[in-house]
C-alpha positions in Angstrom: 97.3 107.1 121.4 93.7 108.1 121.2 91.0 106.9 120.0 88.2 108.2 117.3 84.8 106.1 117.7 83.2 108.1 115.2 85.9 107.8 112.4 86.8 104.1 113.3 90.4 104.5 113.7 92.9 105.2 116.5 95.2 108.3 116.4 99.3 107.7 117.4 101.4 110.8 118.1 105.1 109.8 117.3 107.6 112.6 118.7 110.3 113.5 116.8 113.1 116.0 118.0 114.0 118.7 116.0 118.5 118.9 115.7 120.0 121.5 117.2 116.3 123.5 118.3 115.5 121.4 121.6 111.8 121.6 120.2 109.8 118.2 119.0 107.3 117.9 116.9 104.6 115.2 116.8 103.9 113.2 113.7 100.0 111.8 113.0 99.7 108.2 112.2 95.9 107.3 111.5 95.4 103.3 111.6 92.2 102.1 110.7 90.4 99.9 113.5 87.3 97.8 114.1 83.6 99.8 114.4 84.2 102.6 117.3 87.7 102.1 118.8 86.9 102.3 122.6 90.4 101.9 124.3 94.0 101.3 123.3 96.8 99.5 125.2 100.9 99.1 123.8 102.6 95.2 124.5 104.6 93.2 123.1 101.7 90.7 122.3 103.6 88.5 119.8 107.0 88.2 122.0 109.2 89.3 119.1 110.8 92.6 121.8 108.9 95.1 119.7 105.8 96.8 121.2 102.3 96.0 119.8 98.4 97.5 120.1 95.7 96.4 121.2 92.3 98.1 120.3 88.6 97.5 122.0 86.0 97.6 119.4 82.9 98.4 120.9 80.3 98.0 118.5 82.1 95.1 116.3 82.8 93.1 120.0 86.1 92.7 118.5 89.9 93.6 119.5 91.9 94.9 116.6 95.7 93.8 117.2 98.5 95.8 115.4 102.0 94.6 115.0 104.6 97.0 115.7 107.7 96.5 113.1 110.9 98.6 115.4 110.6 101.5 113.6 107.6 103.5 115.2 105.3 102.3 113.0 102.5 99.6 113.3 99.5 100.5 110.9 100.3 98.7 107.3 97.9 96.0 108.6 96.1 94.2 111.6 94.5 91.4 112.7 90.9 91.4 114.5 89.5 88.9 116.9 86.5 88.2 118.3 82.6 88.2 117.1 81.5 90.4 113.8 
């Protein structure tokens, strides 16, 4: 996971092995975030046994939380907290 203040989003590299080849290749998943993503932590925030984000929003003072659904993916939508 990393973050890109500039673009307002944070970056998720999902591996993926390749059959038979022993190489894997990392997908890009963009998720948008609040104004400048500052730091990124995975939990399961909503107790459901599926891992969730968590993103710092620097200059929005808000934290952008993004569900995570089992299957690797967790940007279709988010919810932010905290002071616009």
């Amino acid at each position: 996971m990393v973050t890109d203040a500039a673009a307002n989003e944070v970056i998720l590299l999902r591996n993926r092995s390749i059959e038979n080849t022993g190489f894997i290749m990392f997908d890009a998943v963009t998720c948008p975030a609040g104004q400048s993503p500052q730091a990124v932590t995975a939990a399961d925030f909503n107790s459901d046994g599926v891992a969730d984000l968590a993103i710092a929003n620097r200059d929005s003072g808000t934290v952008s939380i993004f569900t995570g659904d089992g299957t690797g993916s967790v940007c279709p939508s988010h919810t932010e907290i905290g002071a616009r």
